[in-house]
TIKOLDREN-556385 format. One record per atom (N, C-alpha, C, O): z, y, x. Coordinates in steps of 0.2 Angstrom, whole numbers, plus 5000, padded with zeros to 4 digits. Layout:
REM residues N
ZYX
...
REM end
This chain:
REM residues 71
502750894912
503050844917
502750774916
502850734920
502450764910
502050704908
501750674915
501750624918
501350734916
500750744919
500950704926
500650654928
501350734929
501750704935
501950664936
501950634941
502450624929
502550564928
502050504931
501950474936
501750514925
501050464925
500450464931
500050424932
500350524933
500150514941
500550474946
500250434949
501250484948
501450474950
501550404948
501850374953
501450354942
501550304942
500750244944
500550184945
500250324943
499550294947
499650294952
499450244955
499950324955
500050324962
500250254966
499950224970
501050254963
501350204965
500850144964
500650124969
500650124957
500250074956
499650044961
499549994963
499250124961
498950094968
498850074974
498450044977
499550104976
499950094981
500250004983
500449974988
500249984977
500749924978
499949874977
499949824981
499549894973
498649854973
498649854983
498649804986
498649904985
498249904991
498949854995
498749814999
499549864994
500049814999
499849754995
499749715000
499749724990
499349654987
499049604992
499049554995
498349674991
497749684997
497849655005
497549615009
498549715007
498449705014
498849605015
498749575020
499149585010
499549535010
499049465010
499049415014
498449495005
497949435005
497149425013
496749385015
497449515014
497049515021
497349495029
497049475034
498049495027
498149455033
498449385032
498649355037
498549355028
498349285027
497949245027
497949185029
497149305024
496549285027
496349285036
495949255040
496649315037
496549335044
496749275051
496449265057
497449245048
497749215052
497349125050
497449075053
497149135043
496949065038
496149075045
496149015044
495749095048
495349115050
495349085057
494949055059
495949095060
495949055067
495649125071
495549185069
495449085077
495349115085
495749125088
496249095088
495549175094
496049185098
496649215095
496649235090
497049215099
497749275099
497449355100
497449405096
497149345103
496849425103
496449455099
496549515097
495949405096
495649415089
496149405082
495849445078
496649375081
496849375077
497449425078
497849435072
497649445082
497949515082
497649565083
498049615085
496849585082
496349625084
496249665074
496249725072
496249615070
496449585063
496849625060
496749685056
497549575063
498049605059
498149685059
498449725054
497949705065
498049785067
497649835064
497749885066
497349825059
496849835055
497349825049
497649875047
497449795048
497849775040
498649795043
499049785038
498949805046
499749865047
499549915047
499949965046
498849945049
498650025049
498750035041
499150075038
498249985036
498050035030
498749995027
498750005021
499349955028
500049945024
500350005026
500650045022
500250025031
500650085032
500450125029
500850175029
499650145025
499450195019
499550175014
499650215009
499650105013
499950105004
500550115005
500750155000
501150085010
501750125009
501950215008
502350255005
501450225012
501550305009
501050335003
501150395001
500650285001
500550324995
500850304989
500750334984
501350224989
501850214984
502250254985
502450274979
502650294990
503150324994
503050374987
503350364982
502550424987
502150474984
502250464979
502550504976
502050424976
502150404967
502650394967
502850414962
503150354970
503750364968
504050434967
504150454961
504050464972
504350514974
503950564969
504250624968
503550564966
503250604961
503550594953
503350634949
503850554952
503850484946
504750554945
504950584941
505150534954
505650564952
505850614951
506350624948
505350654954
505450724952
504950754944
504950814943
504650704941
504550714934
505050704930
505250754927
505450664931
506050634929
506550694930
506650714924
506850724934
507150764937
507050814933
507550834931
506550854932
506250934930
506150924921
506350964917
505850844920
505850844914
506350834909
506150834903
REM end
């Protein structure tokens, strides 16, 4: 159950690295100017991959709990 644990706390970890990421990428984005369309052209790129670090923190969490649980 170790095993599970600690993946799952990779997981999460990486998961919260890439919401970091996407917080620094759309503040660069908006710090960047242009249009509205461009700059919501941008952002939509960065809520696609937040919505992949939320599910792969989801994941290590949810991995982390059921180590926890079995162990």
């Amino acid at each position: 159950m170790d095993a599970l644990i600690w993946g799952g706390v990779a997981l999460t970890l990486a998961g919260v690295a890439l919401l970091g990421y996407c917080i620094m990428a759309a503040l660069k984005a908006k710090k960047a100017g242009g249009t509205d369309e461009e700059i919501r052209a941008r952002l939509q790129k960065v809520v696609a991959l937040n919505l992949v670090a939320l599910l792969v923190s989801a994941m290590g969490l949810g991995a982390v709990t059921i180590g926890i649980i079995l162990g």
